[in-house]
C-alpha positions in Angstrom: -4.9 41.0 -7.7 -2.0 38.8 -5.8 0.1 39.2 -9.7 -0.2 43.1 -9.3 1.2 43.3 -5.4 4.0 40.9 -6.1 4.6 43.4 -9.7 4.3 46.4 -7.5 6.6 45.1 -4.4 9.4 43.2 -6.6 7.9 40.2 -4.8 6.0 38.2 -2.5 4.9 40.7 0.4 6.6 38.1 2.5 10.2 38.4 1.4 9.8 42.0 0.7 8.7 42.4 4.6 11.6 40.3 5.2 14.2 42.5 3.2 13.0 45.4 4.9 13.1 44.2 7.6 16.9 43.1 7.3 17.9 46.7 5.3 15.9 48.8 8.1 18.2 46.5 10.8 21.3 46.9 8.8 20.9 50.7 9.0 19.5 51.1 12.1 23.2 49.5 12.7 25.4 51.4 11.3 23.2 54.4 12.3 23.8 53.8 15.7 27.3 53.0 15.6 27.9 56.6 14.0 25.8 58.1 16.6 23.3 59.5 13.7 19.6 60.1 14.2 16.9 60.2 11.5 16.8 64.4 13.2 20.2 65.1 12.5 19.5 64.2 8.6 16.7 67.3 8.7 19.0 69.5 10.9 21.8 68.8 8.4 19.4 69.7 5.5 18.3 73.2 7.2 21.6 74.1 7.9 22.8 73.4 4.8 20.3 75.6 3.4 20.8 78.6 5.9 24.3 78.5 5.2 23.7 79.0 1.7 21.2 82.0 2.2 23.7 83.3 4.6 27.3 82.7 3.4 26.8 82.6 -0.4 27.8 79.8 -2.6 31.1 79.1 -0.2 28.8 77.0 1.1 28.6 74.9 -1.6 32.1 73.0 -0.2 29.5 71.4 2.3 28.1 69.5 -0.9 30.6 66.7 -0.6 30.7 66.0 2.8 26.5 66.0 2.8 26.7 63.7 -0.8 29.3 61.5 1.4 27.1 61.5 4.6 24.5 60.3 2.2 26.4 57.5 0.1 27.5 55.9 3.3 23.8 54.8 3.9 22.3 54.7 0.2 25.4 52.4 -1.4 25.1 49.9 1.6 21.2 49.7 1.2 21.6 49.7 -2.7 24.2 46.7 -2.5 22.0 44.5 -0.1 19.3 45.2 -2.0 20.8 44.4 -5.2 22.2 41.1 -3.9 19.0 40.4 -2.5 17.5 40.6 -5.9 20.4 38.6 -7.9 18.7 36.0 -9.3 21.0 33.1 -11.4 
């Protein structure tokens, strides 16, 4: 049973709590230090959407600067996780 967790987490629950732990910190960071809340992620999702039922597919432009909004989270998580995982 202990074989199947540590499969299914990547590892021990113990450093996988601990990563967490560290990736939720990290950004909970940079969140904060851009003024962002987990809200304005939905709000930016529903507006997106109303814009495109109401302007057309102009509002497509939005796409990058939602795709950028998004990368500045995911490729920091994805980096500490990857080094996290690096194993020589």
């Amino acid at each position: 049973m202990s074989d199947q967790v540590n499969r299914f987490l990547g590892d021990s629950p113990a450093r996988t709590l601990v990563k967490l732990i560290v990736a939720s910190l990290i950004v909970g960071f940079v969140m904060k230090v851009f003024g962002w809340q987990p809200w304005d992620l939905i709000e930016g999702i529903r507006h997106f959407i109303l814009d495109i039922w109401r302007s057309g597919f102009a509002a497509l432009g939005k796409f990058g600067d939602y795709m950028l909004l998004g990368a500045s989270i995911v490729i920091p998580l994805f980096i500490i996780l990857r080094v996290f995982n690096y194993r020589r």
